[in-house]
C-alpha positions as CSV (number, residue, x, y, z in Angstrom):
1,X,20.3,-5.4,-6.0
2,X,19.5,-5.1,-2.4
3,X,16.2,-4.3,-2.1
4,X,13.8,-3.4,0.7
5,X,10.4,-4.0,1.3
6,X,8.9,-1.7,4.4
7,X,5.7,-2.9,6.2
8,X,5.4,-5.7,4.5
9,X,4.4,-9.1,6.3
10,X,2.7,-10.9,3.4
11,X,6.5,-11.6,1.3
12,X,4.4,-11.3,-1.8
13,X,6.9,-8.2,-2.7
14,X,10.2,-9.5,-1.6
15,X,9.4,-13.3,-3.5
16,X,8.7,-11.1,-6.7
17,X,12.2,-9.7,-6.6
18,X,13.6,-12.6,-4.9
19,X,12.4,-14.5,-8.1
20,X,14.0,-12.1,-10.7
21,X,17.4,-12.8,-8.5
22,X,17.9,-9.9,-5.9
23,X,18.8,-9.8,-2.1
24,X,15.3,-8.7,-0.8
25,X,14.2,-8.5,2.2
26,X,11.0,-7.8,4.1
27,X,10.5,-5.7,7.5
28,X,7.5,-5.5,9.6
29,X,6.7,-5.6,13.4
30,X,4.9,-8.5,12.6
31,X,6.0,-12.0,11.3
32,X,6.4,-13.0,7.9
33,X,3.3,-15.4,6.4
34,X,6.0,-16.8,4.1
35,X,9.0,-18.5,4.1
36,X,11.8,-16.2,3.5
37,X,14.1,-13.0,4.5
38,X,12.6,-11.1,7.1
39,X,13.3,-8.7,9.3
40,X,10.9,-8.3,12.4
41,X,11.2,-4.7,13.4
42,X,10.5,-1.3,13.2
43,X,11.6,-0.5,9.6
44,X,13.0,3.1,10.7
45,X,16.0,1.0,12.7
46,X,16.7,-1.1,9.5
47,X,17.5,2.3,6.8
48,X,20.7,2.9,7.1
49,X,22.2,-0.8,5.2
50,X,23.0,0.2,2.1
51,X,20.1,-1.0,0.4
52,X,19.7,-0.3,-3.8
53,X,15.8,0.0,-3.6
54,X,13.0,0.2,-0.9
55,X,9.7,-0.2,-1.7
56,X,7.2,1.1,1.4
57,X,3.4,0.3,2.2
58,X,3.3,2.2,5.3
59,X,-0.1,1.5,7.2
60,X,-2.7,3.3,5.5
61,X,-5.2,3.1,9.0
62,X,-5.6,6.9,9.5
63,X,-4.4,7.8,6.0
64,X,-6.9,6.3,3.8
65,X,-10.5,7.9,2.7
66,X,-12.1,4.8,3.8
67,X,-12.2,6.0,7.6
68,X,-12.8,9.6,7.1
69,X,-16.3,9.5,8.7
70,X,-14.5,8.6,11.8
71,X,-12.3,12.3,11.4
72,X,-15.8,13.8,12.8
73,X,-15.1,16.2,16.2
74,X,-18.6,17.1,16.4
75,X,-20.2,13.3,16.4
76,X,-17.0,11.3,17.6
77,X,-15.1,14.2,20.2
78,X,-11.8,13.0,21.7
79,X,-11.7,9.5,19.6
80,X,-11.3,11.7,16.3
81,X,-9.3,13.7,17.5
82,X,-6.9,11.1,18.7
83,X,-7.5,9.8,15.4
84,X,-6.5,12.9,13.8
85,X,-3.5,13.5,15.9
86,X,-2.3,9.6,15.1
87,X,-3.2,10.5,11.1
88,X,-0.4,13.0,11.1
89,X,1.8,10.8,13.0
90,X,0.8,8.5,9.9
91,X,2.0,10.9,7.6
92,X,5.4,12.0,9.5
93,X,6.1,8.5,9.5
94,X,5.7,7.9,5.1
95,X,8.0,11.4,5.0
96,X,10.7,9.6,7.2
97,X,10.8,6.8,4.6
98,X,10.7,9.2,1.7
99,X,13.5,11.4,2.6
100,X,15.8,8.7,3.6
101,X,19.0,7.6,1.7
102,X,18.3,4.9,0.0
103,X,18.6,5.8,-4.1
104,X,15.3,4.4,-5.0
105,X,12.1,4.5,-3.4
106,X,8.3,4.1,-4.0
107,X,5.7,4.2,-1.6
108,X,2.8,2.8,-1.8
109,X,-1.0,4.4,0.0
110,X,-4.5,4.1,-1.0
111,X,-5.9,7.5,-2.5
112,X,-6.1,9.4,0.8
113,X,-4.8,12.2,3.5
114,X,-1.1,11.9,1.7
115,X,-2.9,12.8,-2.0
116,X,-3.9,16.2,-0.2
117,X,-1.8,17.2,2.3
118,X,1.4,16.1,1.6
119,X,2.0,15.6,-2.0
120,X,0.1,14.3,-4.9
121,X,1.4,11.0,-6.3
122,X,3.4,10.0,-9.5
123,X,1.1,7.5,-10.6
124,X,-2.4,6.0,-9.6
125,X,-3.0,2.3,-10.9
126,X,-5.4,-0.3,-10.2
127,X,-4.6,-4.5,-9.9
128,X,-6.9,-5.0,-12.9
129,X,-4.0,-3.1,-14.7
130,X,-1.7,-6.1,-14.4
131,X,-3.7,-9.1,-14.4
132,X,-5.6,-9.6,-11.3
133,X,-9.2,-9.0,-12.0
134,X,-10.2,-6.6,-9.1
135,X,-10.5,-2.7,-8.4
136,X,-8.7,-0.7,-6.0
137,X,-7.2,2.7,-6.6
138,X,-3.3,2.5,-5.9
139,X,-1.3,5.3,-5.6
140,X,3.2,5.6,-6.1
141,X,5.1,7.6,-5.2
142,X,8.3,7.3,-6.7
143,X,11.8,8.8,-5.9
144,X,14.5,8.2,-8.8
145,X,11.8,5.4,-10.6
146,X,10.0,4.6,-13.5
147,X,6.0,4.5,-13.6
148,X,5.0,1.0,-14.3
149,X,3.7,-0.1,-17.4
150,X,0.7,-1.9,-17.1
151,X,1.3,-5.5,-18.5
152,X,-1.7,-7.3,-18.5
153,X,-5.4,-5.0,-18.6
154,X,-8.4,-7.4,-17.8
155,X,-11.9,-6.2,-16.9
156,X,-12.4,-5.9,-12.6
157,X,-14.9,-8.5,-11.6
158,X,-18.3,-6.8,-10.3
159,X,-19.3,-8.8,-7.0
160,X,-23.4,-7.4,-7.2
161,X,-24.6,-3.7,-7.4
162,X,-25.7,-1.4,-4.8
163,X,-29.7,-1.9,-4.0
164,X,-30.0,1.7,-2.3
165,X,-28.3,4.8,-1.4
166,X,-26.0,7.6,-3.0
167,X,-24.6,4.5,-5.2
168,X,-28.0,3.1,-6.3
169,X,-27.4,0.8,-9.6
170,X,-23.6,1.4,-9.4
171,X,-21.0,-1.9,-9.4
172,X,-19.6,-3.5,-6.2
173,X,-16.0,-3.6,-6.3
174,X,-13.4,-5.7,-4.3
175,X,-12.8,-3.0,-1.6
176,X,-16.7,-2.7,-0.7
177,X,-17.3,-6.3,-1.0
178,X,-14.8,-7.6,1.8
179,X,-16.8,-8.9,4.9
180,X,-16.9,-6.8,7.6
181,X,-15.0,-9.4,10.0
182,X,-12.0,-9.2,12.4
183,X,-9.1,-9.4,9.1
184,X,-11.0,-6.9,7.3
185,X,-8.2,-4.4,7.3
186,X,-6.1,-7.1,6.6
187,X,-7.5,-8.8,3.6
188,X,-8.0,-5.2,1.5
189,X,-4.5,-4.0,2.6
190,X,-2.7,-7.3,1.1
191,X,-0.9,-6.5,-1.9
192,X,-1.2,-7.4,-5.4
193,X,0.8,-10.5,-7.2
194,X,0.6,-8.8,-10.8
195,X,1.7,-5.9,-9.6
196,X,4.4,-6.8,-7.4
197,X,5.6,-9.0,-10.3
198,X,5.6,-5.6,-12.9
199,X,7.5,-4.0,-10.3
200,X,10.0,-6.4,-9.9
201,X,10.6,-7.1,-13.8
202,X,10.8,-3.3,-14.8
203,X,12.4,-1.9,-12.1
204,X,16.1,-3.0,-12.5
């Protein structure tokens, strides 16, 4: 098949199905970190080659719960409300890869703004489903596709436990425990290996 994989920069997607023998390719505005088929672009030029597949991780920025303390008008004025106007420019932008062409599609977002005000996914799943041993709620939406079954369920590894707070005594999980540095957004955006690797063995 002839398979697309939208925002993605990392090639950990497009090597899982370029491993199982398709003609994958990856498209982002940024370079590819790995060796391999890429297109450096804005995916919305690139829909319209007869691809079989496209798997999507648009940027989850404004769409994820993460941020939504920065949403706040009455603390944050005309920055959240730029922020708000770019979060529905977010979400026009995951509908323009939904309701394109291609046969097949998934998209892939953190539980967020799409969940509520746009539609609710077809399946929510977490890495520690398929073999990598950390927590982070994923959510698919899926256009003419199969939920995955999970493959390989191992217990997410606790980093410490909250000393104080609303959390108190409660687990910290991979998404809480990534430094706050410059790659932040970076590091918990990177997709999973298991996962890319279900995908690309059950979806054929």
């Amino acid at each position: 098949m002839k398979i697309l994989i939208a925002c993605e920069y990392s090639g950990i997607v497009r090597d899982a199905f370029t491993i199982q023998g398709h003609d994958a390719w990856s498209c982002d505005i940024l370079p590819t970190e790995s060796k391999g088929n890429h297109i450096q672009d804005n995916v919305l030029n690139h829909l319209d080659k007869d691809w079989d597949m496209m798997i999507a991780h648009p940027p989850c920025t404004y769409l994820s719960n993460a941020g939504n303390r920065w949403f706040d008008e009455e603390k944050y004025g005309e920055q959240a409300r730029e922020r708000k106007q770019l979060r529905l420019e977010s979400m026009e932008f995951v509908k323009k890869l939904y309701n394109n062409n291609v046969p097949r599609i998934c998209i892939e977002n953190p539980v967020g703004f799409l969940s509520s005000n746009w539609k609710k996914p077809d399946q929510i799943i977490q890495p520690y489903y398929f073999g990598d041993p950390e927590r982070k709620r994923t959510c698919l939406w899926l256009k003419n596709l199969q939920p995955l079954k999970y493959t390989d369920v191992v217990e997410p590894k606790i980093y410490g436990y909250h000393k104080g707070g609303k959390h108190k005594g409660q687990p910290i999980h991979f998404h809480e425990h990534v430094p706050r540095t410059k790659n932040r957004s970076k590091i918990r955006s990177k997709f999973w290996k298991g996962i890319s690797k279900a995908m690309a063995e059950q979806w054929k």
